[in-house]
N, C-alpha and C positions, 0 to 999 in steps of 0.2 A: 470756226472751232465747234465742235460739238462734245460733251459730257461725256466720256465714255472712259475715263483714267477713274480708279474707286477713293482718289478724293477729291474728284469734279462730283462727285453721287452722293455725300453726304446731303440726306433730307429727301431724297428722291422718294417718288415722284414727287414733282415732276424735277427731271437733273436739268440742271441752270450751269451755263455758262452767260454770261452778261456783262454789259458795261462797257465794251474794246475801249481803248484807251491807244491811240499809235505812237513812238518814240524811238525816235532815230540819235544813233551814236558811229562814228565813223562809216564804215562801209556795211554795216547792218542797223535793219528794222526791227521794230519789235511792238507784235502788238499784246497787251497786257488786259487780264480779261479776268470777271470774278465768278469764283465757281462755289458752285455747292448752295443751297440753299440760306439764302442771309437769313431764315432762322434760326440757324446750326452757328453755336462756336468756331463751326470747321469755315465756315466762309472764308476763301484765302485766293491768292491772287496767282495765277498760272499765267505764263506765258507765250509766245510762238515766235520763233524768230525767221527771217530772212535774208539773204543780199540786199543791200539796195538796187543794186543794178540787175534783179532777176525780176521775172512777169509778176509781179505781185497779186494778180489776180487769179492764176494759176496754185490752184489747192497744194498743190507736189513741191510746190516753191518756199511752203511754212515746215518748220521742224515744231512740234510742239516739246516743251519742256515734260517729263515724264514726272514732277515733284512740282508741288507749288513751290513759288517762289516769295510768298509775302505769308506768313499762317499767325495765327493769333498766339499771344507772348502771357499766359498767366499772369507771370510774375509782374508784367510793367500793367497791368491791368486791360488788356488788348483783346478780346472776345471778336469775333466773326468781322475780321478784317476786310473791306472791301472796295469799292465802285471808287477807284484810283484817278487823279488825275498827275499832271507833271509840269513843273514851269523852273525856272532859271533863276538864279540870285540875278539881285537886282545889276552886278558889274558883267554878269554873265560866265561865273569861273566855278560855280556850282551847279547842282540838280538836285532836288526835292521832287518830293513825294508828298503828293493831297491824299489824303485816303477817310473813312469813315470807320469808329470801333464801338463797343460796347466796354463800359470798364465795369459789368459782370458778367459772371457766365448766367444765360439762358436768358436773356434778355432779348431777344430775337430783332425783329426789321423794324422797331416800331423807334419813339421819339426819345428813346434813351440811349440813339447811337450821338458820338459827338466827332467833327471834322477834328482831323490831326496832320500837323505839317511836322516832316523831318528827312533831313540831306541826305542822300544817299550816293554811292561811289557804282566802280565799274570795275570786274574782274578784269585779267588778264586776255578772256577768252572775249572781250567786248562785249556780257552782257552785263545787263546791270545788278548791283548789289545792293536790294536795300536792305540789308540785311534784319535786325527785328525791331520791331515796334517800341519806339521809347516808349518808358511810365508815363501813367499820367502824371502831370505834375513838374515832369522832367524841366529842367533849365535847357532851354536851349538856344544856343548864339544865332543870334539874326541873321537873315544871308545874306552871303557877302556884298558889299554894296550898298549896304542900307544902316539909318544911322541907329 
């Protein structure tokens, strides 16, 4: 992937795409990637998706998403969301989302981002929904599996 969507360019120079992150759901890939400058609020997380069963090394083989897919949430305190990772509840009947935020605006890359875990689903179309950034502070129920 390369920076060339104008909210992969927030902060530019230089436009940052970073991080891939790979995640497979039925018969598509998807690789998940942070764009935009993690000094910028805008820092948000784009996607690309594929077949599984197409050349995955072959460039023509990615669609990239035209909209981020993860963007920072004012309101839940969520500033320049980024560098994603993904793992399973513990019985394996969910999907979470690791990710990194700011809970101010303009607080940029440095030691005031904090790690955030929260479940996320799957549209209709197969990709994924993590739709937005819980508050900080948010309750949130342990995954499934665990006590």
């Amino acid at each position: 992937s390369q920076p060339e969507l104008s909210w992969e360019l927030n902060g530019a120079p230089p436009a940052t795409n970073e991080a891939p992150q790979f995640l497979k759901h039925g018969d598509k890939v998807f690789i998940i990637y942070s764009a935009s400058g993690c000094w910028t609020d805008e820092y948000s997380l784009g996607l690309l998706s594929a077949s599984a069963s197409a050349d995955l090394l072959n460039p023509a083989t990615w669609t990239k998403s035209p909209q981020p897919v993860f963007v920072k949430n004012p309101t839940a305190l969520a500033f320049g969301t980024g560098h994603n990772s993904f793992f399973k509840s513990a019985d394996g009947t969910e999907d979470w989302i690791m990710y990194h935020a700011n809970a101010s605006s303009g607080q940029g890359c440095d030691d005031e981002r904090s790690a955030r875990i929260q479940k996320f689903t799957w549209k209709a179309d197969g990709t994924p929904d993590f739709g937005l950034p819980a508050a900080v502070g948010a309750a949130l129920d342990n995954p499934a599996g665990e006590n």
